[in-house]
VMD Tcl script that builds the backbone (N, CA, C; Angstrom):
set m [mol new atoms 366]
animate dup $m
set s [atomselect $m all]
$s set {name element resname resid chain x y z} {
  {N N UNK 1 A 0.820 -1.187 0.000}
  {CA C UNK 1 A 0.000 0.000 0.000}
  {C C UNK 1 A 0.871 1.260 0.000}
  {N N UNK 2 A 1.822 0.728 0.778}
  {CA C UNK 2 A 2.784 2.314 0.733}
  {C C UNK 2 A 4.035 2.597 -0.305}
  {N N UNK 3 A 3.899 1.368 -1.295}
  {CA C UNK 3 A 4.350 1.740 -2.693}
  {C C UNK 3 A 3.513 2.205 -3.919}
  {N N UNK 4 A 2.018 2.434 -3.384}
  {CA C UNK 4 A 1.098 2.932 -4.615}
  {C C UNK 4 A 0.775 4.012 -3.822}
  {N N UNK 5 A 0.977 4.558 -2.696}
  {CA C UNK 5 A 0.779 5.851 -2.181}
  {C C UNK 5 A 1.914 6.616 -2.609}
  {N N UNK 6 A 3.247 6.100 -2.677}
  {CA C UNK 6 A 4.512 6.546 -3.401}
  {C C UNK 6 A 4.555 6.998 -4.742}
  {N N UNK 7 A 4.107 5.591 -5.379}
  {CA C UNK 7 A 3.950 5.835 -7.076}
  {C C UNK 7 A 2.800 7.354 -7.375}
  {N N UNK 8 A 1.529 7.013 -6.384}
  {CA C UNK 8 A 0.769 8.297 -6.874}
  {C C UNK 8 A 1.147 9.369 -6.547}
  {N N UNK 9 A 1.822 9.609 -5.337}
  {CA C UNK 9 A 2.637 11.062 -5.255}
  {C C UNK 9 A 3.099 11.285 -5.898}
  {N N UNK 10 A 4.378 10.675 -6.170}
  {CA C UNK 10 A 5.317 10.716 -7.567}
  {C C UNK 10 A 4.883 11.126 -8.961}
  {N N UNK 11 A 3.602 10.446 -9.191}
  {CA C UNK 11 A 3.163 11.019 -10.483}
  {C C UNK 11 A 2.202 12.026 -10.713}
  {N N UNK 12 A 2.226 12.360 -9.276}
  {CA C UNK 12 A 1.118 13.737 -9.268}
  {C C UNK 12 A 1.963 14.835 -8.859}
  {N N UNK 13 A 3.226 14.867 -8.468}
  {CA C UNK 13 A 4.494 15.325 -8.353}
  {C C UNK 13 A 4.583 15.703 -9.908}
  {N N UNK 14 A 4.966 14.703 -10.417}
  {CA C UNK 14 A 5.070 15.427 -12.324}
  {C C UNK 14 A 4.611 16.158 -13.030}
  {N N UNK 15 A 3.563 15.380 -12.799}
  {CA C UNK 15 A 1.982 16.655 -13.266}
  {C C UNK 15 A 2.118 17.664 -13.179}
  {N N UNK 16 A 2.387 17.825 -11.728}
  {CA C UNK 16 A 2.032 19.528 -11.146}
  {C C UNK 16 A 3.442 20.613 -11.893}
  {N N UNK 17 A 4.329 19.592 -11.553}
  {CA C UNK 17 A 6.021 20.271 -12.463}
  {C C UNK 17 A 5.861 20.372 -14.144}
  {N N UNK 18 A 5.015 19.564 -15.011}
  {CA C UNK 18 A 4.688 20.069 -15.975}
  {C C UNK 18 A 3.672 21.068 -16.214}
  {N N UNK 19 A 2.385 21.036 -15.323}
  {CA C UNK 19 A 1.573 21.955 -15.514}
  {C C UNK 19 A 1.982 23.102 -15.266}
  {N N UNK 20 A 3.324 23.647 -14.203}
  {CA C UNK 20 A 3.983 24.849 -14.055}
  {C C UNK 20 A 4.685 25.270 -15.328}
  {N N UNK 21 A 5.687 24.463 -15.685}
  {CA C UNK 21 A 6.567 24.835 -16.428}
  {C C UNK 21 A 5.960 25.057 -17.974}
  {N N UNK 22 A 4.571 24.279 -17.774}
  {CA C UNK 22 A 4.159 24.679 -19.436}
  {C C UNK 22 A 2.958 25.576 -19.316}
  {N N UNK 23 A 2.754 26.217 -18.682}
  {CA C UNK 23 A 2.630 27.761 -18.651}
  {C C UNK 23 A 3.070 28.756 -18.027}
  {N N UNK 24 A 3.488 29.217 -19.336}
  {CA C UNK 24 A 4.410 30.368 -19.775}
  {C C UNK 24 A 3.692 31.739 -19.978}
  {N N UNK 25 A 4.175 32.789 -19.781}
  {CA C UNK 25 A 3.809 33.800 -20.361}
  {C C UNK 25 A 3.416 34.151 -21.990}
  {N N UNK 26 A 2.114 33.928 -22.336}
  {CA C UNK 26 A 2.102 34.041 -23.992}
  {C C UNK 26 A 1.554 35.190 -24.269}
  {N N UNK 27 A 1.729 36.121 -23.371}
  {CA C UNK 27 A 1.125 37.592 -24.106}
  {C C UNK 27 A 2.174 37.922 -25.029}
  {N N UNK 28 A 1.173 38.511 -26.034}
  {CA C UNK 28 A 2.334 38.711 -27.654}
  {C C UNK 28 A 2.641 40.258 -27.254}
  {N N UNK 29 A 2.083 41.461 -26.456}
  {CA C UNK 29 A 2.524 42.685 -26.107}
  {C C UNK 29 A 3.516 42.750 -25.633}
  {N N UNK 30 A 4.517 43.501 -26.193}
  {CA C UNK 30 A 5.802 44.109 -25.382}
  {C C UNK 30 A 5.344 45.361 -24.921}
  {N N UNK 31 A 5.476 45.385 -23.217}
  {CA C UNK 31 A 5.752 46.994 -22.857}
  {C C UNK 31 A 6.234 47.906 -23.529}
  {N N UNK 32 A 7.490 47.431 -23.261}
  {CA C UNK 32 A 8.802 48.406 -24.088}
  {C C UNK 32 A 8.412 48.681 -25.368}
  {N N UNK 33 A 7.600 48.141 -26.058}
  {CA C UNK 33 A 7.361 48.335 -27.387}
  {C C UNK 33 A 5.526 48.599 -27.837}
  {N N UNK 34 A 5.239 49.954 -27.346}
  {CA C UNK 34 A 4.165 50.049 -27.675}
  {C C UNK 34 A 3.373 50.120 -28.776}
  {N N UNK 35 A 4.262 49.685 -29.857}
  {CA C UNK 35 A 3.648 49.715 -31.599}
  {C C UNK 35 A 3.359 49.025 -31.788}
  {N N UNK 36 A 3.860 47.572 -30.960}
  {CA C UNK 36 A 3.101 46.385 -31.407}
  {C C UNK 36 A 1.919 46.276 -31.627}
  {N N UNK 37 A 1.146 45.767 -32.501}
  {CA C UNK 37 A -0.256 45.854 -33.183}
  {C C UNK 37 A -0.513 46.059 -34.523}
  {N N UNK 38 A -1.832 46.200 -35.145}
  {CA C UNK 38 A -1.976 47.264 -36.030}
  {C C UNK 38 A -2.737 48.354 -36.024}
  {N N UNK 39 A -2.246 49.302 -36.586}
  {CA C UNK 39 A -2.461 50.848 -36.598}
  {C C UNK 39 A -3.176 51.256 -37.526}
  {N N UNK 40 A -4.340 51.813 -37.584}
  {CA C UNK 40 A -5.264 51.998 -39.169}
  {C C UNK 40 A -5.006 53.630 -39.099}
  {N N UNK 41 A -5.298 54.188 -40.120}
  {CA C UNK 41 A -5.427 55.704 -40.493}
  {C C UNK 41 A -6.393 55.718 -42.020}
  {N N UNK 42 A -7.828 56.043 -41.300}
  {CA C UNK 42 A -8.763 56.699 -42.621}
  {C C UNK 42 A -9.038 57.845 -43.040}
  {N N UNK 43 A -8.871 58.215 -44.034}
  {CA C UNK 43 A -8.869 59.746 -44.360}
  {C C UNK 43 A -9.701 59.864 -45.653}
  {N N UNK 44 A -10.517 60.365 -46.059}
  {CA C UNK 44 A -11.551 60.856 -46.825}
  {C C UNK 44 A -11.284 59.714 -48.014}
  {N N UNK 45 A -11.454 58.185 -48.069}
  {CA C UNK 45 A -11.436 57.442 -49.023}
  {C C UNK 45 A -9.957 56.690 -49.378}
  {N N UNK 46 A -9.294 57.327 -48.312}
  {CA C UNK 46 A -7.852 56.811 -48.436}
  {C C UNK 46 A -7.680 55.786 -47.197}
  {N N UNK 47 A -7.337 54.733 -46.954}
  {CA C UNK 47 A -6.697 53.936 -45.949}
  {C C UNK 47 A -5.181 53.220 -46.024}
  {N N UNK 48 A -4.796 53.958 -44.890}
  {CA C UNK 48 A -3.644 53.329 -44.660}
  {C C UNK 48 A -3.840 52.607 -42.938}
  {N N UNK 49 A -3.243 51.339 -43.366}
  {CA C UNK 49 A -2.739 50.157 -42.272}
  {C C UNK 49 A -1.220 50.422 -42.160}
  {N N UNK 50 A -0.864 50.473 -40.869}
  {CA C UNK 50 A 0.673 49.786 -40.260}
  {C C UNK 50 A 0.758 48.574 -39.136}
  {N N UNK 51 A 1.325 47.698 -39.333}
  {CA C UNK 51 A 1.352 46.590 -38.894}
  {C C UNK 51 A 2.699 46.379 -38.035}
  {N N UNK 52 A 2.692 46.223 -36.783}
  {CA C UNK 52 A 3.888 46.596 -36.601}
  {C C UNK 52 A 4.132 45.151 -35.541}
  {N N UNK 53 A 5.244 44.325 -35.717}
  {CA C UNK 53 A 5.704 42.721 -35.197}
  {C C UNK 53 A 6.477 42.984 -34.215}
  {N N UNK 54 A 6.210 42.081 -33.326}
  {CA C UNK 54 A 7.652 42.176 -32.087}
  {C C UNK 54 A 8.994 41.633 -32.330}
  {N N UNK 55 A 8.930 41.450 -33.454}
  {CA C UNK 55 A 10.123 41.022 -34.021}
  {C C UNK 55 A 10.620 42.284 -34.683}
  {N N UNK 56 A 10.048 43.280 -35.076}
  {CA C UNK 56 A 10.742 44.225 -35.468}
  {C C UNK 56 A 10.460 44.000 -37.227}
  {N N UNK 57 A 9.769 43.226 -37.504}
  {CA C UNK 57 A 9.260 42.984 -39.199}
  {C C UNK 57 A 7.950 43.924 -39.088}
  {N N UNK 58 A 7.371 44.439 -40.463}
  {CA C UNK 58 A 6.056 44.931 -40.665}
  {C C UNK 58 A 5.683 44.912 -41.514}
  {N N UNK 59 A 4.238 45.886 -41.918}
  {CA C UNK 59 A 3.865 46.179 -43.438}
  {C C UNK 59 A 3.163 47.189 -43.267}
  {N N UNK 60 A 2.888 47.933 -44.366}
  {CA C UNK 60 A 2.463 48.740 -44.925}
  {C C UNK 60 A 1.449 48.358 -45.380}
  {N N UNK 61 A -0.369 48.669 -45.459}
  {CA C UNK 61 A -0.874 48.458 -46.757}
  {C C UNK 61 A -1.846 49.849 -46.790}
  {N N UNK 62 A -1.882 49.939 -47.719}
  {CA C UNK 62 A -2.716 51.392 -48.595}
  {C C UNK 62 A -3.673 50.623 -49.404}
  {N N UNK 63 A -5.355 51.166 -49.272}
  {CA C UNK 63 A -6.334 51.187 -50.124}
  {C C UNK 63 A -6.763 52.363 -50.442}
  {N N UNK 64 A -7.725 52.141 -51.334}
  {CA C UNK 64 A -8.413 53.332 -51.319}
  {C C UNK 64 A -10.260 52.993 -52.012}
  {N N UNK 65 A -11.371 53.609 -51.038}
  {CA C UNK 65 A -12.973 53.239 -51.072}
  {C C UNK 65 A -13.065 53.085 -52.306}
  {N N UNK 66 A -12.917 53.358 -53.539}
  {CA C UNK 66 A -12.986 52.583 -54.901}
  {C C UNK 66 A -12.438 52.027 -55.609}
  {N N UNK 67 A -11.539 50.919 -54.417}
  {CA C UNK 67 A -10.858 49.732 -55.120}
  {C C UNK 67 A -10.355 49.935 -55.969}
  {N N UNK 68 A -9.733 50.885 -56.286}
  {CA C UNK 68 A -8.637 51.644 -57.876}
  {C C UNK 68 A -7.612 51.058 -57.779}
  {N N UNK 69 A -7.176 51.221 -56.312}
  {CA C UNK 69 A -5.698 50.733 -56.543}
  {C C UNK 69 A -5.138 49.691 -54.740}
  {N N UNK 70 A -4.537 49.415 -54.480}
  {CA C UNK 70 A -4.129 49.166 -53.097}
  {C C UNK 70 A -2.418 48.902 -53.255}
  {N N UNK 71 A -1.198 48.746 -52.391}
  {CA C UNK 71 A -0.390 48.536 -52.320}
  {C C UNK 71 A -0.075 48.110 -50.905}
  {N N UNK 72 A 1.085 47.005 -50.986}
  {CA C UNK 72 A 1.615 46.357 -49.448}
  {C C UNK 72 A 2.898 46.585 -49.819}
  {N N UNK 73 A 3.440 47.442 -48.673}
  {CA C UNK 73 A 4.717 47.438 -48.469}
  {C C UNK 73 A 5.693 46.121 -46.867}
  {N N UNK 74 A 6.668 45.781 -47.267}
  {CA C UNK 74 A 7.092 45.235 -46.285}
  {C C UNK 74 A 8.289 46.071 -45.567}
  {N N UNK 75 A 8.181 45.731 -44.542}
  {CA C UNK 75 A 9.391 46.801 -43.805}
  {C C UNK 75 A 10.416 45.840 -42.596}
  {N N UNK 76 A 11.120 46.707 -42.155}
  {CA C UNK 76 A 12.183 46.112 -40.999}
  {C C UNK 76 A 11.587 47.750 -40.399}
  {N N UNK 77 A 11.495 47.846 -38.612}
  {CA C UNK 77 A 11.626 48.735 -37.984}
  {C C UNK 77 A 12.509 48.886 -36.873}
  {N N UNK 78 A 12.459 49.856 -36.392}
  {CA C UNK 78 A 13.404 50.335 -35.241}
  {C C UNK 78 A 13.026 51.368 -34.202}
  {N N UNK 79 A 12.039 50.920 -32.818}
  {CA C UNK 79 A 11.330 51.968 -31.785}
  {C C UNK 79 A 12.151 52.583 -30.706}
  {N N UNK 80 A 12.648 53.675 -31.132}
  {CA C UNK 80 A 13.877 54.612 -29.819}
  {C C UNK 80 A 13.177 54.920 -28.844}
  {N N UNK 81 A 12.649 54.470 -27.816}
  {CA C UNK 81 A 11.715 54.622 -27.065}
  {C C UNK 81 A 11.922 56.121 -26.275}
  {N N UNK 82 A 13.375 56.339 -26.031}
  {CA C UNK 82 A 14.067 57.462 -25.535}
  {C C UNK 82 A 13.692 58.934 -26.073}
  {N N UNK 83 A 13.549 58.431 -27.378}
  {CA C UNK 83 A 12.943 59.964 -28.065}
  {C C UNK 83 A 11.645 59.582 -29.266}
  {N N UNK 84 A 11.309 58.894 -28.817}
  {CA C UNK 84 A 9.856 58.492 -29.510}
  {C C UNK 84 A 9.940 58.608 -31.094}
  {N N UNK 85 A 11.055 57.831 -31.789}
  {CA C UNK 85 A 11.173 57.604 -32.904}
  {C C UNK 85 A 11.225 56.450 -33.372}
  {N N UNK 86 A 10.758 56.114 -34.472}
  {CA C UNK 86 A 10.312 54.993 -35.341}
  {C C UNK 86 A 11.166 55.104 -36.419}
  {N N UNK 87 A 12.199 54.075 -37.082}
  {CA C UNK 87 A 12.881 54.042 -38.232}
  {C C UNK 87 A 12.213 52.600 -38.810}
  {N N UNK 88 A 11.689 53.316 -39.979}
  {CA C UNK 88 A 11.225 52.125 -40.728}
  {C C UNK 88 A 11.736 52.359 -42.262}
  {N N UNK 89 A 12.502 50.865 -42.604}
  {CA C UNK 89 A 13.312 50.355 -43.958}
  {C C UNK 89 A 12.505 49.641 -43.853}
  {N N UNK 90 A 11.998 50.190 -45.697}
  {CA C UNK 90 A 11.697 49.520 -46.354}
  {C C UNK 90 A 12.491 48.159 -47.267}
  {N N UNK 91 A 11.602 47.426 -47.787}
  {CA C UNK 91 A 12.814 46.674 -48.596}
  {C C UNK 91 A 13.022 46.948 -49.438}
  {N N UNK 92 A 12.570 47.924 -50.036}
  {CA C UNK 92 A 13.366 48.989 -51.785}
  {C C UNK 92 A 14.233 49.452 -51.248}
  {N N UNK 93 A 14.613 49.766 -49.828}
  {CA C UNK 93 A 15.706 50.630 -49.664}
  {C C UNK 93 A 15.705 51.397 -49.095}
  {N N UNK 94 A 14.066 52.077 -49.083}
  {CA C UNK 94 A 13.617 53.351 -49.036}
  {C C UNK 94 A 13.603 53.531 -46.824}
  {N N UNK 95 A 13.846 54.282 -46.517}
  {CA C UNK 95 A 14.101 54.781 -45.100}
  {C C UNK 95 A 12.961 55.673 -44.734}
  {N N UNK 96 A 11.868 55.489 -44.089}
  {CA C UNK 96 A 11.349 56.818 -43.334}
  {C C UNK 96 A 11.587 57.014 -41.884}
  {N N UNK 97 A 11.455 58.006 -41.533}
  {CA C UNK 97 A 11.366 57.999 -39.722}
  {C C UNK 97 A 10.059 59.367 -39.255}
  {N N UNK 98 A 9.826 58.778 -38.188}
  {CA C UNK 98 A 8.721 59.578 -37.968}
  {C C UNK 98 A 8.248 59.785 -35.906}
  {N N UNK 99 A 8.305 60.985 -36.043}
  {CA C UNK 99 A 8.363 60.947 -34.485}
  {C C UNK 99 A 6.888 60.966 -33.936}
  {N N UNK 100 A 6.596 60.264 -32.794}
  {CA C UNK 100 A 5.493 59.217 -32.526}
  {C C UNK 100 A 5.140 59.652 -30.905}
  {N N UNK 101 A 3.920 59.869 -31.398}
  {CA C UNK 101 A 2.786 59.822 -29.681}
  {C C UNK 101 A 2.092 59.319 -29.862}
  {N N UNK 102 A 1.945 58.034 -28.615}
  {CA C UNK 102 A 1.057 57.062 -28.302}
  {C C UNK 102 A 0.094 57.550 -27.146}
  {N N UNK 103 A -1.111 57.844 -27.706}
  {CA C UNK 103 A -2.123 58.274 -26.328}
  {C C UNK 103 A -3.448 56.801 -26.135}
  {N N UNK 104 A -2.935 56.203 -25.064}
  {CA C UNK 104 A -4.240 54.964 -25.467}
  {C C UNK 104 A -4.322 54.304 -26.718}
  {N N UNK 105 A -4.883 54.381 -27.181}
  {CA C UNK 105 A -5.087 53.528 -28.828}
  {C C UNK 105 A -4.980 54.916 -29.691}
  {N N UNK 106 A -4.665 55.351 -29.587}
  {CA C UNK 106 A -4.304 56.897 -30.755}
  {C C UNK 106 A -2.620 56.980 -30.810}
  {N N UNK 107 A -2.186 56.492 -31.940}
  {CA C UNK 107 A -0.725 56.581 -32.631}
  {C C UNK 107 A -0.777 58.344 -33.469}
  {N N UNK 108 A 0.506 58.882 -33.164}
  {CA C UNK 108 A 0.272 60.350 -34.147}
  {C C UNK 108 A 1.415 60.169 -34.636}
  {N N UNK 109 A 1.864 59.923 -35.865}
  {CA C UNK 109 A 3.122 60.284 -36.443}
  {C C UNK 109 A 3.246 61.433 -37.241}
  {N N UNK 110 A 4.526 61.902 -36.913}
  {CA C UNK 110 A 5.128 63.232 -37.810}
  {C C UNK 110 A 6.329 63.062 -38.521}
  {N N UNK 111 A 6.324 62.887 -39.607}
  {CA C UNK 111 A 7.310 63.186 -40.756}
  {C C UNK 111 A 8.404 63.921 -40.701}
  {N N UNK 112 A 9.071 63.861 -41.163}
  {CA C UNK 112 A 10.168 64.793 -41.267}
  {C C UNK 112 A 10.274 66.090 -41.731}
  {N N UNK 113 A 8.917 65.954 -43.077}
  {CA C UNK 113 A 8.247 67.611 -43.441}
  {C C UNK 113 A 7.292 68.330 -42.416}
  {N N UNK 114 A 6.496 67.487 -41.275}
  {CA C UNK 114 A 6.144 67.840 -40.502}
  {C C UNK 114 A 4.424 67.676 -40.525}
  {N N UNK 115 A 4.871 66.325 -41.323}
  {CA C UNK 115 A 3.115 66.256 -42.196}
  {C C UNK 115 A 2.717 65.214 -40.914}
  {N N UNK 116 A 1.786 65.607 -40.224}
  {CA C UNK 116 A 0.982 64.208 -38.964}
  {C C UNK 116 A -0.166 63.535 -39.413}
  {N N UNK 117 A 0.126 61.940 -39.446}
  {CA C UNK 117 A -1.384 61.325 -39.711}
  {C C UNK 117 A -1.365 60.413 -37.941}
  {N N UNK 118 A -2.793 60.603 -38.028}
  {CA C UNK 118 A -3.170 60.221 -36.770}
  {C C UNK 118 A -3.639 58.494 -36.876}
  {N N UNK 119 A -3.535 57.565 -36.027}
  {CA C UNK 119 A -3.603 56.516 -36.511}
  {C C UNK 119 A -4.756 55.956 -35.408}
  {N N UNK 120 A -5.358 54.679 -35.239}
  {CA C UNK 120 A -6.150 54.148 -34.145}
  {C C UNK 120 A -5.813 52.537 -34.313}
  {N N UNK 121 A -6.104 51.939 -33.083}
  {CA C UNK 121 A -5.485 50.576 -32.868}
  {C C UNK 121 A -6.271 49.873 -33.160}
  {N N UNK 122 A -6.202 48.981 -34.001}
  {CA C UNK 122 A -7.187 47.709 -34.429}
  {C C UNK 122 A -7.217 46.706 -33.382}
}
mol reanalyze $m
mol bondsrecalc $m
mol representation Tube
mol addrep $m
């Protein structure tokens, strides 16, 4: 009797050491990285999406309300949290950066000409 009171400790001992160890933290949000998500911006028939990965991969996509045209861009980014800048390479090459306030679900980016589109969190 007091080798099947053993054995069942023992294997309820395991259990409990796997049921710990296999949950993990799976929230996909980084603190440190409040862009994670995606970011919409609609403007009189124009939509732009930013998609932004905790890996630091993204995209771009642009429509527009009469299906004329759409485009997806892919990107690599970079969040300076220190001075609230965003460097996003493209894969043409192409470089933008844009300095960034996060209020709640309201993203505001500003350009380098000083042009701001306001964004909201999907």
């Amino acid at each position: 009797m007091k080798t099947l009171r053993l054995i069942g400790t023992t294997l309820l001992m395991v259990v409990l050491c796997l049921n710990f160890t296999a949950c993990g933290d799976d929230d996909d949000d980084d603190p440190s990285n409040p862009l994670v998500g995606v970011w919409q911006n609609d403007d009189e028939g124009e939509h732009l999406r930013w998609t932004f990965n905790a890996d630091g991969s993204g995209s771009e996509y642009l429509y527009y309300d009469d299906d004329s045209e759409s485009f997806t861009y892919q990107f690599t980014y970079t969040y300076h949290s220190e001075t609230n800048v965003i460097e996003i390479n493209y894969s043409d090459g192409d470089t933008d950066r844009y300095n960034v306030t996060i209020n709640g679900n309201t993203l505001t980016a500003k350009n380098e000409y000083g042009t701001e589109t306001t964004f909201k969190k999907k």
